[in-house]
C-alpha positions in Angstrom: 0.0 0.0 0.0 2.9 2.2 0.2 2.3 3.5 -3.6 -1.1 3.7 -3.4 -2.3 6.9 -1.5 -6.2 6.9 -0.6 -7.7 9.9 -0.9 -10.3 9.9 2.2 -12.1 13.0 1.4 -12.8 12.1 -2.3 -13.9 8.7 -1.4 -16.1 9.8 1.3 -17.7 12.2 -1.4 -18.3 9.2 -3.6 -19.7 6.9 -1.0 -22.5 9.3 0.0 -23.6 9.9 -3.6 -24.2 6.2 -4.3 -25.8 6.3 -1.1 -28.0 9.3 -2.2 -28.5 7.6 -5.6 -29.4 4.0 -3.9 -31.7 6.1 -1.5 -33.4 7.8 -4.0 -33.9 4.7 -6.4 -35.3 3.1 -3.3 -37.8 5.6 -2.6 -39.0 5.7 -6.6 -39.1 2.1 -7.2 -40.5 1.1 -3.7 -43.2 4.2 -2.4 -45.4 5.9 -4.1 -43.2 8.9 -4.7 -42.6 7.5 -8.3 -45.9 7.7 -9.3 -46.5 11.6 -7.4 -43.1 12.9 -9.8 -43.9 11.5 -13.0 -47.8 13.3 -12.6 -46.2 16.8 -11.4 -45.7 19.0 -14.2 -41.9 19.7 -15.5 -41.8 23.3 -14.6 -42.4 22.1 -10.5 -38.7 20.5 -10.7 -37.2 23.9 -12.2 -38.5 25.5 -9.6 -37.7 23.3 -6.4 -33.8 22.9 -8.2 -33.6 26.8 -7.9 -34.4 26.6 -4.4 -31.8 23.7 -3.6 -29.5 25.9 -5.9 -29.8 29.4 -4.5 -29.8 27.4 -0.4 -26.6 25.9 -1.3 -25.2 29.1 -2.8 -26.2 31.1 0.6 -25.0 29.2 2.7 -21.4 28.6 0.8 -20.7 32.2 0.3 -21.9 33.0 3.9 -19.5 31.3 5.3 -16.7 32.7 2.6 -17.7 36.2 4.0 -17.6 34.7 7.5 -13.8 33.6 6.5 -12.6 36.4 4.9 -14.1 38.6 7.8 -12.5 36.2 10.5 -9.1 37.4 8.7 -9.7 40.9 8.6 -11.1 40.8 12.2 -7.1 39.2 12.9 -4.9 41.8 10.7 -6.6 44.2 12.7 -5.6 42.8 15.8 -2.0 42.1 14.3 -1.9 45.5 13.7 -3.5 47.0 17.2 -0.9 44.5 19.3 1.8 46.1 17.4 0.6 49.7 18.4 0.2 48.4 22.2 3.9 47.6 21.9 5.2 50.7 20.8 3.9 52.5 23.3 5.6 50.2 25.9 8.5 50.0 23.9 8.2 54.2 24.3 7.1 54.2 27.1 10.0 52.0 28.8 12.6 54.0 26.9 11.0 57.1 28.8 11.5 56.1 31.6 15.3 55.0 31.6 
């Protein structure tokens, strides 16, 4: 196994979409959910894909903002720290 590096992460993606897929060919071929999306009309699954879309899109480029704020929020405080010692730095050389 030494040449062969697994890639957890990727394989962990793949594994929960064949579950999803086996899930979801479960519920079509064993309920009556099947028969409930082949009668709804076309334009129904345009519309509830835009929803799932535009979640997923809020909620990924919330939490981009949240990042990038998060390392604003610490150059700030980089830069603050570095004023605070300065003024000791002055102050100490003050008082000598």
């Amino acid at each position: 196994m030494e040449g062969i590096q697994l890639n957890r992460h990727g394989n962990s993606k793949y594994a929960y979409v064949l579950l999803g897929l086996l899930l979801l060919g479960f519920l079509l071929t064993q309920t009556s959910l099947g028969v409930f999306l082949i009668s709804s009309p076309w334009w129904v699954y345009l519309i509830l894909l835009g929803i799932v879309i535009s979640g997923y899109l809020a909620i990924k480029y919330t939490y981009e903002d949240y990042k990038e704020e998060q390392k604003w929020i610490e150059q700030e405080g980089t830069v603050y720290m570095e004023r605070i010692e300065e003024e000791l730095n002055k102050r100490k050389a003050g008082n000598e």
